[in-house]
C-alpha positions as a Markdown table, in Angstrom:
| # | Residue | x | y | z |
|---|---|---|---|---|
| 1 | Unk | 118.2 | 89.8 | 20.9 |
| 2 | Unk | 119.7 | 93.3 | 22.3 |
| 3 | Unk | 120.6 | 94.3 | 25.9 |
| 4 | Unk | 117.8 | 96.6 | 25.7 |
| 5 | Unk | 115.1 | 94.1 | 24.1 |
| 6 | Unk | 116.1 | 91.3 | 27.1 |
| 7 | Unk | 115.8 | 94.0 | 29.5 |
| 8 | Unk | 112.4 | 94.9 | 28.4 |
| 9 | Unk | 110.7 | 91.6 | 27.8 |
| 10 | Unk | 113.3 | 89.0 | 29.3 |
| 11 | Unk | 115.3 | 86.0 | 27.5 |
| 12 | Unk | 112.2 | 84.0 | 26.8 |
| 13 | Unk | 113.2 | 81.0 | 29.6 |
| 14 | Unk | 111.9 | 78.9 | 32.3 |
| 15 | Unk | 112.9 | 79.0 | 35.6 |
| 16 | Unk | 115.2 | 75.9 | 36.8 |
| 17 | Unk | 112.1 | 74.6 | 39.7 |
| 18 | Unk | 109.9 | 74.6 | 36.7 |
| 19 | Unk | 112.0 | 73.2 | 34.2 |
| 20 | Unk | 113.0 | 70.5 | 36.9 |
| 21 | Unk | 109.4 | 70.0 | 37.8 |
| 22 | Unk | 108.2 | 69.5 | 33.6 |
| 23 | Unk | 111.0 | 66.5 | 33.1 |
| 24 | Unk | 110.0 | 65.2 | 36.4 |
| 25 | Unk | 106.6 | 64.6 | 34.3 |
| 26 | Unk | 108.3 | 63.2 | 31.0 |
| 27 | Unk | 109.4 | 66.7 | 28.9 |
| 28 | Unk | 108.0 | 65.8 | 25.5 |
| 29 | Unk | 109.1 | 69.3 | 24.0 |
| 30 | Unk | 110.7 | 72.3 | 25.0 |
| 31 | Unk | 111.3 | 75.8 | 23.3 |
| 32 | Unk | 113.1 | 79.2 | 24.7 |
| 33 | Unk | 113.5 | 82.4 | 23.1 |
| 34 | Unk | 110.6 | 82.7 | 21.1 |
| 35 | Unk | 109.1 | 85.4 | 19.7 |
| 36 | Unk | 105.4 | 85.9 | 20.8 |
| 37 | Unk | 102.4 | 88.3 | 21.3 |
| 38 | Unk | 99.4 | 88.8 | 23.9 |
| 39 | Unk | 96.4 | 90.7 | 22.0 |
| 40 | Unk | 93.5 | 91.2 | 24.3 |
| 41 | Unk | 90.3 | 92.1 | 22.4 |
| 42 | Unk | 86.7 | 93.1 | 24.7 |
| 43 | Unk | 89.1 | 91.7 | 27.5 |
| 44 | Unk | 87.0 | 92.6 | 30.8 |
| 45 | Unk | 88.9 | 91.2 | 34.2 |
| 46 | Unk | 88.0 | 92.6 | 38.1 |
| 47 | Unk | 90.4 | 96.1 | 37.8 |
| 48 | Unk | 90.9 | 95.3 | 34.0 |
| 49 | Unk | 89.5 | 96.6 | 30.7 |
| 50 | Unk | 91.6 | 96.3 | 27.6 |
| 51 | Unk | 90.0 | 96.1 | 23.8 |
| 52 | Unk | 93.1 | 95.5 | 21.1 |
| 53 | Unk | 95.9 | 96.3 | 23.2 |
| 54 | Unk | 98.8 | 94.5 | 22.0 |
| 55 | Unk | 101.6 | 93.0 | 24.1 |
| 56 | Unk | 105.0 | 92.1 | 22.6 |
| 57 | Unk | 106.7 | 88.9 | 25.0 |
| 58 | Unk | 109.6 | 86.5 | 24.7 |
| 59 | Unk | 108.4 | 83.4 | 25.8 |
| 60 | Unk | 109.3 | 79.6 | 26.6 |
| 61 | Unk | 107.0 | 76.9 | 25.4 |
| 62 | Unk | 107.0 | 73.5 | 26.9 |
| 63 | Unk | 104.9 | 70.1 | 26.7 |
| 64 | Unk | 105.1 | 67.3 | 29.7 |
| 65 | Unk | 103.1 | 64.3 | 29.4 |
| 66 | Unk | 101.1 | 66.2 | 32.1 |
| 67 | Unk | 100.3 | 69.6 | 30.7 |
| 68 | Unk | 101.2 | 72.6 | 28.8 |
| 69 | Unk | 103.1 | 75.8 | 30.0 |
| 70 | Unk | 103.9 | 79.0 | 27.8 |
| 71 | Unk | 105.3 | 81.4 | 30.4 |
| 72 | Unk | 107.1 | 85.2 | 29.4 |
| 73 | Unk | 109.1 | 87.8 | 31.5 |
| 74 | Unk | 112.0 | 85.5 | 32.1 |
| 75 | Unk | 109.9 | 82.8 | 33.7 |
| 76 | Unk | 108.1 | 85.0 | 36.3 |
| 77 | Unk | 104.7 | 85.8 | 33.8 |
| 78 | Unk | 102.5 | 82.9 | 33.7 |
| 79 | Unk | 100.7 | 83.2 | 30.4 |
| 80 | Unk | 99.2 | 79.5 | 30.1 |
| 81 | Unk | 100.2 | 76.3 | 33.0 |
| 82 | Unk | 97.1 | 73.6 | 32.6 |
| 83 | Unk | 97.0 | 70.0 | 32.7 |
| 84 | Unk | 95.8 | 68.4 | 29.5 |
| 85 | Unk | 92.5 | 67.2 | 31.8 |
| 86 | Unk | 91.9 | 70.9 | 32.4 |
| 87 | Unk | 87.7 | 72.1 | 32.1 |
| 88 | Unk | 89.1 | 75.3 | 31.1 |
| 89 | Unk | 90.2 | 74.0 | 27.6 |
| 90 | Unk | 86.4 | 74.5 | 26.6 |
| 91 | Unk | 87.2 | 78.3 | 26.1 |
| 92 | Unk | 90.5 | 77.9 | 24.5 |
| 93 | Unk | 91.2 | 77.5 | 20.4 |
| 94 | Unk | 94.2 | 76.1 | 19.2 |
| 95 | Unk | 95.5 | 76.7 | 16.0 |
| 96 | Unk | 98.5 | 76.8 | 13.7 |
| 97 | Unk | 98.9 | 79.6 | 11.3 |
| 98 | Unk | 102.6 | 78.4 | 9.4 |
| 99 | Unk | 105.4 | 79.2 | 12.1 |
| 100 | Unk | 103.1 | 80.2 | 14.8 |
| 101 | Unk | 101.0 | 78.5 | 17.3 |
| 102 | Unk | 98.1 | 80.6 | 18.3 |
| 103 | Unk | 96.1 | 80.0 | 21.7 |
| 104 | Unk | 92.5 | 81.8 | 21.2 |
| 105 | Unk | 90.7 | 82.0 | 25.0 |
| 106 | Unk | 87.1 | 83.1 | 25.2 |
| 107 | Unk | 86.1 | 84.0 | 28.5 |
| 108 | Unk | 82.4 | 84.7 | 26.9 |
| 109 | Unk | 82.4 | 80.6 | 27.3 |
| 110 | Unk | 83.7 | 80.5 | 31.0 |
| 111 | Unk | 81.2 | 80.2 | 33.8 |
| 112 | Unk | 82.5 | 83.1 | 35.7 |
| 113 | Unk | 80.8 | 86.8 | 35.0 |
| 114 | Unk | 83.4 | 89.0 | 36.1 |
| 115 | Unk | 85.7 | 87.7 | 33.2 |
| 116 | Unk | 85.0 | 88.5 | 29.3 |
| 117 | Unk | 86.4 | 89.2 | 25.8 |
| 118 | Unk | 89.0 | 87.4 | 24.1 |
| 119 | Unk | 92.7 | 87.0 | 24.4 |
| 120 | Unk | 95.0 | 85.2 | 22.0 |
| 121 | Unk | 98.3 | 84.4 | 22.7 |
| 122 | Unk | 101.0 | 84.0 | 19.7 |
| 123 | Unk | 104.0 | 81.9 | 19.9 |
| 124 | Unk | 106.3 | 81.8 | 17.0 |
| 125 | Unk | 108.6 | 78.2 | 16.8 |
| 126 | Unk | 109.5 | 76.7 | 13.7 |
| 127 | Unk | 107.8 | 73.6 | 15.7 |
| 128 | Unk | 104.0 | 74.7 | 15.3 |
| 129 | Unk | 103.0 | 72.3 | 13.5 |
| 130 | Unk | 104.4 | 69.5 | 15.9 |
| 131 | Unk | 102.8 | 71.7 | 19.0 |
| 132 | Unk | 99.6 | 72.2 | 17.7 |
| 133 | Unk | 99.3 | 67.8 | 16.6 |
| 134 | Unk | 100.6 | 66.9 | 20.1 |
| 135 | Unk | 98.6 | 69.5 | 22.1 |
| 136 | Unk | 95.6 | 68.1 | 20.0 |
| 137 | Unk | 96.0 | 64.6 | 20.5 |
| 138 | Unk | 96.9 | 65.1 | 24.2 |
| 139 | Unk | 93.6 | 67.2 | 24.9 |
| 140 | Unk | 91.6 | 64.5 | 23.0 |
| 141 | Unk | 93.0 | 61.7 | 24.7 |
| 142 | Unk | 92.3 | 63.8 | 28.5 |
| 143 | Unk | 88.7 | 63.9 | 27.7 |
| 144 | Unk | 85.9 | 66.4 | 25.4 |
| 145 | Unk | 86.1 | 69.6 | 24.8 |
| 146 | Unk | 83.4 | 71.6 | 25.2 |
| 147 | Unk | 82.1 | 74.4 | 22.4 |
């Protein structure tokens, strides 16, 4: 990646506290520098409207035995941190789509009014496929998920 493209969305990595606290709870997976994508579509947040707006991020990609965390910007953006026994995953698709790992959230399914739309994060790892059967497993195992 160029000077200019690390300058504008950052190397794609965690920062050392959080990568210290993620093998503190057993790192089953780690990934930095990947390619990846924030599309908001109907997205309605307090002080927030966007409808297809299109975000271009590097990103790092980890799984604990605890949680999941995909976080951008060098580290500083958090873009998804949630334990596996997280309520929230009710509103959140996962899917794989070849190399990429796709994490659909529909706030039309949250209980609070002020958010709505969809966002869908994109993370592109030639380790989808192994992402997307742990996450699922892990999710199972914390309890349902909602619809």
């Amino acid at each position: 990646m160029g000077l200019v493209a690390r300058l504008l969305l950052g190397n794609g990595t965690l920062t050392v506290p959080l990568r210290d606290e993620l093998a503190a709870e057993g790192l089953v997976l780690l990934e930095e520098d990947l390619k990846g994508s924030v599309r908001y579509d109907h997205f309605k947040a307090p002080g927030r409207r966007f409808n297809g707006k299109v975000t271009l991020v590097r990103v790092a990609l980890a799984l604990s035995e605890r949680r999941v965390v995909v976080y951008a910007s060098s580290g500083r953006s958090k873009l998804v941190d949630s334990p596996y026994t997280s309520p929230h995953f009710g509103m959140v698709e996962i899917a794989r789509h070849e190399d990429r790992v796709e994490f659909r959230v529909d706030y039309d399914k949250g209980s609070d009014p002020r958010f709505g739309g969809r966002v869908t994060i994109r993370v592109h790892t030639p380790e989808a496929e192994r992402i997307v059967r742990e996450l699922t497993a892990r999710i199972g195992v914390a309890g349902p998920r909602s619809s």
